[in-house]
C-alpha positions as a printed NumPy array, in Angstrom:
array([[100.761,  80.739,  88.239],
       [ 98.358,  82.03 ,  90.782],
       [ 96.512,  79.659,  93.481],
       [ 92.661,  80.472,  92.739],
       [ 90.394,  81.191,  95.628],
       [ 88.303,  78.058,  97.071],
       [ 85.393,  79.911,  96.218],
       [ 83.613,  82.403,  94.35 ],
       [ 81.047,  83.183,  96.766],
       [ 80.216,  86.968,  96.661],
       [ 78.798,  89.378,  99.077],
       [ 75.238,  87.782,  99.122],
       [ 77.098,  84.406, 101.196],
       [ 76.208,  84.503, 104.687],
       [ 78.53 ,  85.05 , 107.131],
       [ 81.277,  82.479, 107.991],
       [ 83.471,  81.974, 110.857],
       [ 86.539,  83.295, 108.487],
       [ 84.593,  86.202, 106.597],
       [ 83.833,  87.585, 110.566],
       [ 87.55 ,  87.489, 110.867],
       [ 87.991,  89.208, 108.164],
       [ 85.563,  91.686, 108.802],
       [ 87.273,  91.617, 112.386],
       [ 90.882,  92.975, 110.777],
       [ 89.191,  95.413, 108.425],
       [ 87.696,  97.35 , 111.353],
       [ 90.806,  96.947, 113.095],
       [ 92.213,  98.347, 109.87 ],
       [ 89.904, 101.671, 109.97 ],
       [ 90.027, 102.168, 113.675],
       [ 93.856, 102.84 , 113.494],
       [ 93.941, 104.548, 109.921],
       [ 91.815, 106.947, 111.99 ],
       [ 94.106, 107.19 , 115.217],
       [ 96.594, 107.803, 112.105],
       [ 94.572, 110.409, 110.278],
       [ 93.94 , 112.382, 114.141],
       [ 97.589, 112.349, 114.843],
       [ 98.789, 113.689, 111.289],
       [ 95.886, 116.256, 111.731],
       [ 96.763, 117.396, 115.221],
       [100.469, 117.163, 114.605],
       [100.395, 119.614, 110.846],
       [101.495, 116.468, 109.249],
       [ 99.943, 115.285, 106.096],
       [ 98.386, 111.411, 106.349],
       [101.359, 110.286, 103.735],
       [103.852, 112.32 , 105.785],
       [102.646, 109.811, 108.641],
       [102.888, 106.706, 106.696],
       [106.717, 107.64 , 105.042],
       [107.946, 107.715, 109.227],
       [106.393, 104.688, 109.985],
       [108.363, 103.442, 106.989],
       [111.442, 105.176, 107.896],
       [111.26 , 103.502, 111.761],
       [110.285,  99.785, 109.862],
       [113.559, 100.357, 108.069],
       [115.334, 101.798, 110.81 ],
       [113.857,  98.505, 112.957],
       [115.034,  96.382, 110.503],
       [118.516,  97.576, 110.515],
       [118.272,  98.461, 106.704],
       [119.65 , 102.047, 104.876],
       [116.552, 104.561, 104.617],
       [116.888, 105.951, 100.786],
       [114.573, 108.203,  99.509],
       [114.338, 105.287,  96.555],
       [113.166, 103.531,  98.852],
       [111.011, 105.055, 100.544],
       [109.149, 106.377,  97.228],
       [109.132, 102.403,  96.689],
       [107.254, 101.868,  99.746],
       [105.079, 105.078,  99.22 ],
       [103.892, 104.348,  95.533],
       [105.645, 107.864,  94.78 ],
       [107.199, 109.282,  91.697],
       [110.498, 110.793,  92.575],
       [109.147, 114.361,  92.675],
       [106.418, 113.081,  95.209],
       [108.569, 111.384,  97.62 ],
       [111.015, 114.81 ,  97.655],
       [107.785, 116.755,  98.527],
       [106.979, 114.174, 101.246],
       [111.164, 114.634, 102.773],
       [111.348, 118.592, 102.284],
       [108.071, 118.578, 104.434],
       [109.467, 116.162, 106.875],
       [112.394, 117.852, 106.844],
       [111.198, 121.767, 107.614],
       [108.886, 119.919, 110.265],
       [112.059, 118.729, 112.1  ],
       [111.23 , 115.522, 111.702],
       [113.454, 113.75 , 109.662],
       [117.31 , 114.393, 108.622],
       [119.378, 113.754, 105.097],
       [122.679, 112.452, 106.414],
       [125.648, 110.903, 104.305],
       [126.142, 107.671, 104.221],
       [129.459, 107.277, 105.691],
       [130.18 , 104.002, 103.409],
       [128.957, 105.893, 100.371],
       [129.241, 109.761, 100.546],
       [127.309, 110.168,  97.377],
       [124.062, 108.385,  98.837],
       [121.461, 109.954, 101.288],
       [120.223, 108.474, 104.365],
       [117.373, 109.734, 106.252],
       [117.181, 109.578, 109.713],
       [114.293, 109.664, 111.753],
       [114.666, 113.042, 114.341],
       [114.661, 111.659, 118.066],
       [111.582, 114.474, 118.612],
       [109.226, 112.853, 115.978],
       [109.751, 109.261, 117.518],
       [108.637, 111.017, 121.202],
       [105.718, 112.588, 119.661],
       [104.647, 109.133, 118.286],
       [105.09 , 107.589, 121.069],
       [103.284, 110.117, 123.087],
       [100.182, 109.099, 120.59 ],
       [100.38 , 105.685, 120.4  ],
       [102.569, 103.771, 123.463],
       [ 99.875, 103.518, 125.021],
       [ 97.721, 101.668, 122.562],
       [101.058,  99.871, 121.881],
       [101.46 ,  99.036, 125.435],
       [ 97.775,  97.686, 125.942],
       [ 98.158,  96.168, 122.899],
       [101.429,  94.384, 124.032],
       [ 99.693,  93.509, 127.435],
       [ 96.861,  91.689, 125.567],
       [ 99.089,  89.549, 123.8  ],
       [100.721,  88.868, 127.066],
       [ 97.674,  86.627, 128.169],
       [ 98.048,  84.519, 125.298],
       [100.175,  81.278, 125.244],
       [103.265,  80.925, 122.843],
       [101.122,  78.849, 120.485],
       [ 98.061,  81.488, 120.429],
       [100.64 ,  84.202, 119.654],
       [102.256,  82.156, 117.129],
       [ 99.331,  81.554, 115.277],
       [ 98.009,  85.736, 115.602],
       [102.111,  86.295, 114.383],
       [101.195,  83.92 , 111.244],
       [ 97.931,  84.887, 110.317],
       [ 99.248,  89.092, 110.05 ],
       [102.019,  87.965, 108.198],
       [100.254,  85.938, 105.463],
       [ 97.657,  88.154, 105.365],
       [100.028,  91.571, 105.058],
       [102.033,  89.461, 102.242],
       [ 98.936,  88.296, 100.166],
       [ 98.18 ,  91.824, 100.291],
       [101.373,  93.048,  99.124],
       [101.471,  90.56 ,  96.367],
       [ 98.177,  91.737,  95.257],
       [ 97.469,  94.001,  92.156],
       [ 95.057,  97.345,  94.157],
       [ 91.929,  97.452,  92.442],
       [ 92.198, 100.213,  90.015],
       [ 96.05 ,  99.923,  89.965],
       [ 97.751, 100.678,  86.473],
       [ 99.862,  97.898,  85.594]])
């Protein structure tokens, strides 16, 4: 059963404290979905082929195996869409098929050490001002920025897209 919203105030309501911060996070949203869209486009890389490495480094971050099944998961690809997305990584350089040495028959993909340099030629510093920002905060302010992303990024996840075939 799903929790229904506290309201059903539309787009007429005036502005509240917690409808700024969401307005807040969607420009924050835009702003680096175009730092994204710059760096595919100044790099040859395609906007998805951007988004399937940052998948690849959360996995890789996470210590968990990098399929293609999963990534296509992640990507909201058919299996013909997500091999596009690899062979194109791929021929870039920027990505490897290895073996996984518990399970020859399964593919790993690998993140090439020259794509994570490039990224991080693009965005450490936006990462490391980013990173220095939070610095200033106390352990309870950060805590509470930590919770708020993570609820929010899960009640998104959870969520059916507008538009989405079910």
């Amino acid at each position: 059963m799903s929790e229904k919203p506290e309201s059903h105030e539309g787009p007429e309501t005036p502005e509240t404290p917690e409808r700024e911060i969401f307005h807040l996070l969607r420009a924050v949203t835009v702003e680096y979905g175009l730092r994204q869209a710059a760096f595919a486009s100044e790099n040859g890389l395609h906007p998805t082929d951007v988004r399937a490495l940052i998948c690849l480094l959360d996995a890789e971050r996470a210590g968990a195996d990098a399929t293609p099944g999963r990534l296509g998961t992640e990507l909201g690809l058919n299996s013909a869409g997500t091999t596009a997305v690899i062979d194109r990584l791929e021929r870039l350089g920027h990505l490897s098929r290895v073996r996984d040495p518990r399970d020859r028959r399964r593919v790993l993909l690998r993140v090439a050490d020259g794509a994570k340099e490039l990224g991080w030629a693009y965005f450490g510093p936006l990462i490391h001002r980013t990173e220095a920002l939070l610095r200033g905060f106390d352990a309870t302010e950060r805590a509470a920025v930590d919770r708020f992303l993570r609820a929010v990024r899960d009640i998104m996840a959870g969520e059916e897209r507008p538009g989405a075939t079910p």
